[in-house]
C-alpha positions as CSV (number, residue, x, y, z in Angstrom):
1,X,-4.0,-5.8,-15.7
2,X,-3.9,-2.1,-14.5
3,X,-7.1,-0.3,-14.9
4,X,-7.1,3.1,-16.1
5,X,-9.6,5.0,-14.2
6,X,-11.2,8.7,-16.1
7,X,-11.3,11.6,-13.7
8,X,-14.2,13.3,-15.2
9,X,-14.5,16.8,-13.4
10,X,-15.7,18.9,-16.1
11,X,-18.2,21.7,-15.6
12,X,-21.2,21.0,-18.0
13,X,-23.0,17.8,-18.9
14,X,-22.0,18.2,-22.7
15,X,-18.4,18.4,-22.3
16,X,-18.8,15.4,-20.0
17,X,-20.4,13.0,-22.6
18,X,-18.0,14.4,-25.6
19,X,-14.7,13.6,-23.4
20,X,-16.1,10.4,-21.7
21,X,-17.3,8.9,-25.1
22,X,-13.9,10.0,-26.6
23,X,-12.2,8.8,-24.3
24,X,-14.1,5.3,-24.0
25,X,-12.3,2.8,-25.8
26,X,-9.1,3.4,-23.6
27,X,-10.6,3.6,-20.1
28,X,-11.9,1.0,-17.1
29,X,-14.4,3.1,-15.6
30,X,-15.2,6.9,-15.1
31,X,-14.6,8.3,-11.7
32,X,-17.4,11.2,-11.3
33,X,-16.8,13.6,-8.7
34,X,-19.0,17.2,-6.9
35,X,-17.9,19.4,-9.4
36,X,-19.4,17.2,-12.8
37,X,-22.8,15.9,-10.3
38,X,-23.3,19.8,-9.2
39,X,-23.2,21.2,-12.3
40,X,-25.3,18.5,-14.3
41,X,-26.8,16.3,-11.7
42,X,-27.2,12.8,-10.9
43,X,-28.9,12.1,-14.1
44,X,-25.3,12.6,-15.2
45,X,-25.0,8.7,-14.6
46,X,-27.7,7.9,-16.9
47,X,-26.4,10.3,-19.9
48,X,-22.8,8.0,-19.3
49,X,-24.3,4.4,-18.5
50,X,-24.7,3.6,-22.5
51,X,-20.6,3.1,-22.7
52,X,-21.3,0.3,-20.4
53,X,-18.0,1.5,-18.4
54,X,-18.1,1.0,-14.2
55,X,-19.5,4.5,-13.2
56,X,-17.9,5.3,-9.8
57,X,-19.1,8.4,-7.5
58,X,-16.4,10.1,-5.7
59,X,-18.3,11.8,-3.2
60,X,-16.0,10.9,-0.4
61,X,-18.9,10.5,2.3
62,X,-18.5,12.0,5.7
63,X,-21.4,11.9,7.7
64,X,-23.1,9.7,10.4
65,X,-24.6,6.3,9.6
66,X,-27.9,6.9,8.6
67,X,-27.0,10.2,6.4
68,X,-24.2,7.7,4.8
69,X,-27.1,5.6,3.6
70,X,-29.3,8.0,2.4
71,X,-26.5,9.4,0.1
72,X,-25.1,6.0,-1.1
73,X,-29.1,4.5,-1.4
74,X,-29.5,8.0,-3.6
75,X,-26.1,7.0,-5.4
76,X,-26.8,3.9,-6.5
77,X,-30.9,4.4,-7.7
78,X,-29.1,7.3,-10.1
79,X,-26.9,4.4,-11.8
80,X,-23.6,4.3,-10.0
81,X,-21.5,1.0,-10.0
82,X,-19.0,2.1,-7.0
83,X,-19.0,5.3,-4.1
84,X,-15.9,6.4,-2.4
85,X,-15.8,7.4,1.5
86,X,-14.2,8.3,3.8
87,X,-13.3,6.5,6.8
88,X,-12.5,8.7,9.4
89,X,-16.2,9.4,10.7
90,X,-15.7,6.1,12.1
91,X,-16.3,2.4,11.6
92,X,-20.1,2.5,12.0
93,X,-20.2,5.3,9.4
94,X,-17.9,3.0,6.8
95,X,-19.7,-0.3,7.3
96,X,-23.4,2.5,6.0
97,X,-21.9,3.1,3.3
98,X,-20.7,-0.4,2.2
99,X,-23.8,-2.1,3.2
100,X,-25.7,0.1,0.6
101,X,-23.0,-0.7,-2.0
102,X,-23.6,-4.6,-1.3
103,X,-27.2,-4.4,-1.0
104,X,-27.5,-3.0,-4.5
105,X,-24.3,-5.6,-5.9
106,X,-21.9,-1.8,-6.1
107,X,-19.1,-1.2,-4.5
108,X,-17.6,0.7,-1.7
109,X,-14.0,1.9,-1.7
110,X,-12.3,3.8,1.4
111,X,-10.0,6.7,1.3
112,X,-6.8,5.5,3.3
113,X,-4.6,8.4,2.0
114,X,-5.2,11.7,-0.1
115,X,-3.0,12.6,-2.6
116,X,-2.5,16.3,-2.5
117,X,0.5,17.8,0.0
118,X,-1.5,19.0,2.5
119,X,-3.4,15.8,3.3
120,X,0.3,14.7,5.1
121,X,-0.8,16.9,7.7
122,X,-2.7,14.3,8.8
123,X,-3.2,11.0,7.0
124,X,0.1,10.3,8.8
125,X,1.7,8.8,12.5
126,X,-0.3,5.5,11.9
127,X,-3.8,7.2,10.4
128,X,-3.7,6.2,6.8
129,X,-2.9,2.6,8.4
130,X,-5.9,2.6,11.3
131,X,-7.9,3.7,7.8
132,X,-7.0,1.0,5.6
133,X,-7.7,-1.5,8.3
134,X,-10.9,0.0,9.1
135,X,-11.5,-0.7,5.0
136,X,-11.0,-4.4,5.9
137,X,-12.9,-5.0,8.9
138,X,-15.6,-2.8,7.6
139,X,-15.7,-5.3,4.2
140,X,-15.0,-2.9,2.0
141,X,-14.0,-3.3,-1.6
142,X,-10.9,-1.4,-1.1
143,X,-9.4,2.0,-0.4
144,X,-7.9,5.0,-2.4
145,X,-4.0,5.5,-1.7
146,X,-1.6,8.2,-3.1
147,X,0.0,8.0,-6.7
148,X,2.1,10.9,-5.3
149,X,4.0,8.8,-2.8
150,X,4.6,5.3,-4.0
151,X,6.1,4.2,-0.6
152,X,2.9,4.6,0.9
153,X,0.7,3.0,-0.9
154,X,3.5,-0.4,-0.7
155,X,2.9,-0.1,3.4
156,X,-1.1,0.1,2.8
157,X,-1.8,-3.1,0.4
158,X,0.6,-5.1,3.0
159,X,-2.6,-4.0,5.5
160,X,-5.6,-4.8,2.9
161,X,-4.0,-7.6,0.9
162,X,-6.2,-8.2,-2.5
163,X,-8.5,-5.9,-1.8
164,X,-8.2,-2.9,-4.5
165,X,-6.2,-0.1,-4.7
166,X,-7.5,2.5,-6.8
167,X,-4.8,5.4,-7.0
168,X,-5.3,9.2,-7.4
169,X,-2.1,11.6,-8.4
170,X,-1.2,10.3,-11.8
171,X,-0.3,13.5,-14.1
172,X,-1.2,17.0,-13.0
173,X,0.1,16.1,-9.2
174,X,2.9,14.5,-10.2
175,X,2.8,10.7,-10.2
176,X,4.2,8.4,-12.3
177,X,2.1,6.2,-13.9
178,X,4.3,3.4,-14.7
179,X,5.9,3.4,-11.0
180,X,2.4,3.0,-9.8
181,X,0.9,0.9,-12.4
182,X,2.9,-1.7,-10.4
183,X,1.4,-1.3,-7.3
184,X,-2.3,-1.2,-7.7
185,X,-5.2,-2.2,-9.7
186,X,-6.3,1.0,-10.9
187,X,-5.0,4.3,-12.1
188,X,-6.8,7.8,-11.6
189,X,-5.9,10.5,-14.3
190,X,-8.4,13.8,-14.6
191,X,-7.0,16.9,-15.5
192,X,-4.1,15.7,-17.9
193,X,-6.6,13.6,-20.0
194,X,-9.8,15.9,-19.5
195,X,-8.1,19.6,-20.8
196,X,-5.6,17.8,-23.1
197,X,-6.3,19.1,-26.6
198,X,-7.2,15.6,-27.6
199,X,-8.9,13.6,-24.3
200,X,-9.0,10.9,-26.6
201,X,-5.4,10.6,-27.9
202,X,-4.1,11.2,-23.8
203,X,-6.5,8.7,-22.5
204,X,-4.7,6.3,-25.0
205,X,-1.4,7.4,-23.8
206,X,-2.3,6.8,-20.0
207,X,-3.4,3.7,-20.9
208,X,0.0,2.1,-22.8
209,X,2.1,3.7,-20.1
210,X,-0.1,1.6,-17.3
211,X,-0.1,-1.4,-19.2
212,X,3.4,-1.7,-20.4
């Protein structure tokens, strides 16, 4: 079954515990991001880990080796589940940040492709493909691909097999949930569940559209 992954990029810790506990029942796991751990801090992991929900931290990590660990070790002690980086910094950078995932029984997921318009600028000529096979031989748990082109994200699980695809793009940038639903194992919704009027009757909606 499709997961339905929460977007949680609010501004204030209060916010973030009203929409993620609203929103609970009809969510996989809760994809925190800079904007929610800047404004509340790590300890915002601790305030969410009583709806015993995956906590992941989207901090796309960019940096050499040894900074990757420090981050991810730093991740992980706060309560995350799962970290997303990026791959581009190269393989010895990737294979950092999913040793700390391993050592600590988390997960590391790679981003292959962005979903916005201007990442096609250059997740593209063969990229998004060197960076989902850098996922693989790196043993990572998967890699993010875009909800906002469908076609792509067929061409990257025929390079990572049954490794997860967790997919950004649903809702405010355009993707279709049911269209994607299909072709991974998890769903990324933020803004159209976070500042609907009722988080808790969208996150519902996401989740029957996913799962049809």
């Amino acid at each position: 079954m499709t997961e339905l992954i929460l977007a949680l990029d609010v501004l204030d810790r209060k916010s973030a515990i009203a929409i993620a506990e609203a929103s609970a029942p009809h969510v996989d796991a809760i994809k925190i991001g800079y904007p929610l751990v800047l404004a509340a801090g790590l300890g915002i992991a601790r305030d969410l880990g009583g709806l015993g929900l995956p906590l992941i931290a989207d901090f796309k990590v960019a940096d050499i080796p040894n900074t990757n660990r420090l981050i991810c070790e730093q991740v992980f002690a706060a309560g995350f589940d799962a970290i997303i980086a990026h791959g581009f910094t190269g393989s010895d950078a990737a294979r950092a940040c999913v040793a700390a995932a391993h050592e600590t029984g988390g997960a590391c997921y790679i981003v292959a492709e962005m979903s916005h318009p201007g990442a096609t600028e250059f997740f593209h000529g063969g990229t998004a493909e060197r960076l989902a096979e850098l996922a693989v031989t790196s043993r990572a748990d998967g890699i993010i691909a875009p909800a906002t082109r469908p076609e792509r994200i067929a061409v990257l699980r025929g390079i990572i097999g049954s490794r997860t695809i967790y997919s950004p793009g649903v809702g405010a940038q355009g993707g279709d949930p049911a269209v994607v639903a299909r072709l991974v194992d998890g769903v990324i919704v933020g803004r159209s569940i976070y500042e609907a009027p009722d988080p808790a009757a969208e996150a519902e909606r996401y989740a029957a559209r996913i799962r049809q």
